[in-house]
C-alpha positions as a printed NumPy array, in Angstrom:
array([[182.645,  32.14 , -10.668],
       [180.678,  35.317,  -9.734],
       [177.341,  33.866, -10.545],
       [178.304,  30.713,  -8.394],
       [179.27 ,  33.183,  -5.369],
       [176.212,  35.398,  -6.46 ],
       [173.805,  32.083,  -5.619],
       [175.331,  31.162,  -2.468],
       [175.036,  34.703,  -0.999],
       [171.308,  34.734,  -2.622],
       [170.397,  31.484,  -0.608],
       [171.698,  32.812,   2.528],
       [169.796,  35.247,   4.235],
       [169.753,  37.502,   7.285],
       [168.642,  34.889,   9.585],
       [171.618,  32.263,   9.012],
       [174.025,  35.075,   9.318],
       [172.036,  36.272,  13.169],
       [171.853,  32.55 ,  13.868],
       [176.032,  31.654,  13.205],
       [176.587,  34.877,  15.096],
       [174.814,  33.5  ,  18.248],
       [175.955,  29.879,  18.076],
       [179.677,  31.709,  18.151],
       [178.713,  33.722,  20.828],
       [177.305,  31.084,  22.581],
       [180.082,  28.39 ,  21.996],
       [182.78 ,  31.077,  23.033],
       [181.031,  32.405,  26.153],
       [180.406,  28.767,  27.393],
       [183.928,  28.277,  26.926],
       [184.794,  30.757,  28.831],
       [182.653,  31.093,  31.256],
       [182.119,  27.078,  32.394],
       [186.306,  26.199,  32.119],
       [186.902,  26.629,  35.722],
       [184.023,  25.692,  37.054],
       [183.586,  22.135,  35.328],
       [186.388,  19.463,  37.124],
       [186.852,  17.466,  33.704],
       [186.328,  20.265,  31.433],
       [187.838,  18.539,  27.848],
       [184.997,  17.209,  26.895],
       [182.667,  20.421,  27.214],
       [185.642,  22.354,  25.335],
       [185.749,  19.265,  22.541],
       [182.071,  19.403,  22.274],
       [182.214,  23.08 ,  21.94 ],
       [184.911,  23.362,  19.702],
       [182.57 ,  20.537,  17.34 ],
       [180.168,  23.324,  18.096],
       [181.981,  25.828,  16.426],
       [182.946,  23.85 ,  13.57 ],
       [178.912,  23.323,  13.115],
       [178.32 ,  26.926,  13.269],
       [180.768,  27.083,  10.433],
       [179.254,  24.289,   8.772],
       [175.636,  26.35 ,   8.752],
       [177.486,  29.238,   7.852],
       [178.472,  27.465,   4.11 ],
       [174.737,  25.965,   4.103],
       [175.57 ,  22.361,   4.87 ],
       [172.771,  20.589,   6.468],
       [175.041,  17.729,   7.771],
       [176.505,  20.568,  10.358],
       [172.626,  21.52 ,  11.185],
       [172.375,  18.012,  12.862],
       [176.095,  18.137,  14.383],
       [174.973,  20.825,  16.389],
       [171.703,  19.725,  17.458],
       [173.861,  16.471,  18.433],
       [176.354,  18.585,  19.857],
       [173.851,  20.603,  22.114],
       [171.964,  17.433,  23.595],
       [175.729,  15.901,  24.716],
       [176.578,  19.559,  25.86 ],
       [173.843,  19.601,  27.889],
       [174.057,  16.176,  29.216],
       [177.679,  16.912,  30.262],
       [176.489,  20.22 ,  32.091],
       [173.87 ,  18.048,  34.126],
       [175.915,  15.348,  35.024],
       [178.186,  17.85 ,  36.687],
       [175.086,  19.822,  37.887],
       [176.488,  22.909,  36.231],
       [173.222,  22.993,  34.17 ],
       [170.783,  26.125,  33.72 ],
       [168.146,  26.925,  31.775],
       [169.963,  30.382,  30.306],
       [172.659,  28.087,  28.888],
       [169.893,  26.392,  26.489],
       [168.313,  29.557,  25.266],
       [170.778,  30.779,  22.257],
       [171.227,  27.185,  20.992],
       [167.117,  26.622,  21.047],
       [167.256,  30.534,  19.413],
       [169.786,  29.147,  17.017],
       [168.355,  25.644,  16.546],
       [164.628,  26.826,  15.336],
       [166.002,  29.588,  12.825],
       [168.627,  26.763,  10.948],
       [165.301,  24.495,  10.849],
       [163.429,  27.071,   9.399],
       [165.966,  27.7  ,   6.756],
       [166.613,  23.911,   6.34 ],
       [165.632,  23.578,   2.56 ],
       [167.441,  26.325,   1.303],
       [170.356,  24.388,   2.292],
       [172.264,  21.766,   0.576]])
């Protein structure tokens, strides 16, 4: 059991663990901020809460969640546009997050 665990902590490295912290941070400050402001809000909290569960997706090295959240983000993004809600700040941590799970890509499983 301890080598298992000892091989899933070897695969991950630094730049998973900065790039789940900033998809949370992102996911939960969008929440936040964008709930009153956005007139049908449920789907930008459902497709942030699918956010989150991608973040912890990446965070056990699944590559099915990498492409959730990619998925996630363009819909997110669509939804902020169609209410005109969109900037470009709000795209910056997921394209942050985005490039360093694609670099890490084969180390996942």
């Amino acid at each position: 059991m301890n080598t298992r665990k000892a091989q899933y902590n070897e695969k991950k490295c630094n730049l998973i663990i900065i790039g789940c912290f900033l998809g949370l941070l992102n996911s939960i400050l969008s929440i936040s901020f964008q709930i009153e402001r956005i007139e049908n809000n449920e789907f930008y909290i459902i497709n942030n809460l699918i956010a989150i569960i991608c973040i912890i997706g990446i965070w056990k090295m699944k590559i099915w969640a990498i492409f959730t959240y990619i998925s996630a983000f363009a819909v997110n993004q669509a939804i902020l546009l169609f209410y005109d809600q969109w900037f470009i700040f709000q795209a910056i941590l997921p394209f942050i997050v985005i490039g360093i799970v694609l670099k890490e890509i084969e180390k996942m499983n």
